[in-house]
C-alpha positions in Angstrom: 30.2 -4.6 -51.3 32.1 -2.9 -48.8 35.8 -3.1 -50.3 33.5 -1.6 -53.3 32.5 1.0 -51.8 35.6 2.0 -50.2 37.5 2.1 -53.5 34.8 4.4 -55.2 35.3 6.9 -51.9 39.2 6.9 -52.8 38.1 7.5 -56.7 36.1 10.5 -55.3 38.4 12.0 -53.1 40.1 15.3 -53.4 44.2 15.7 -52.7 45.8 18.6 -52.0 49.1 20.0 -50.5 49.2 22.0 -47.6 51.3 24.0 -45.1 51.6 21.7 -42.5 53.6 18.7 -41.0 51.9 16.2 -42.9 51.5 18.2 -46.4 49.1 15.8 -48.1 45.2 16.7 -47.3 42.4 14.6 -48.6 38.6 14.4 -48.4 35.7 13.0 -49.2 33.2 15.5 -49.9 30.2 13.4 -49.8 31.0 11.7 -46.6 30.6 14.4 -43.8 33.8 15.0 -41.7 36.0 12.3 -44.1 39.4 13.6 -43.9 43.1 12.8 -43.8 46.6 13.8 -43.9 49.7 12.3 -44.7 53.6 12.9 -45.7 53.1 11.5 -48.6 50.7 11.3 -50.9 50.0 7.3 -50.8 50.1 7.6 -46.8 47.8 10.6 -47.1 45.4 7.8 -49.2 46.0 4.5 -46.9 45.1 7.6 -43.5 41.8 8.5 -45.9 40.9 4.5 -46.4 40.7 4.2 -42.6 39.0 6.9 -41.9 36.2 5.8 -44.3 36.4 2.1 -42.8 35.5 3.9 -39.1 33.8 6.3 -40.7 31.5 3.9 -42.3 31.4 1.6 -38.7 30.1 4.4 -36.7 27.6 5.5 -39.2 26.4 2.0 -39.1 27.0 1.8 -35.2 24.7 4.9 -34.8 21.8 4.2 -37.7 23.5 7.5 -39.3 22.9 7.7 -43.2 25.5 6.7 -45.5 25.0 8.1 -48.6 24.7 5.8 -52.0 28.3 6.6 -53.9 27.4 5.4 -57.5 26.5 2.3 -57.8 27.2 1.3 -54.2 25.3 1.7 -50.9 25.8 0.5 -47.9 22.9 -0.8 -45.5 21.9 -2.9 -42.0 20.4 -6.3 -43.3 17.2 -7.1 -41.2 17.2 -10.0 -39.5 14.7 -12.4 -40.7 12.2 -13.4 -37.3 12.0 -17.2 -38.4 
């Protein structure tokens, strides 16, 4: 579910070049603040994939939404009181 999720934020994310050190930008536009850089392209993807792994941590960490990408969502299981 996770690794799912993940891949379908790298499907949705945005590339392009910009004037700066590390000329690769990408985003995730529907994950607030999901951003990345690289000098090169695949580094600028492997930089977005852990921002979206600590991304998603925090969100969870803080009970912040995570929106449903597709198919996948992402959600605390509640403990069942036994």
């Amino acid at each position: 579910m996770l690794t799912e999720y993940i891949d379908e934020s790298l499907r949705r994310a945005k590339y392009e070049i910009i004037d700066d050190e590390e000329p690769f930008y990408g985003e995730v536009k529907e994950l607030k603040g999901v951003w990345a850089t690289g000098k090169t392209l695949e580094q600028c993807r492997d930089n977005l994939k852990e921002v979206v792994e600590g991304w998603i941590l925090i969100s969870l960490k803080k009970d912040l939404p995570i929106p449903k990408l597709g198919n996948f969502e992402i959600s605390l299981m509640e403990e069942a009181v036994v």
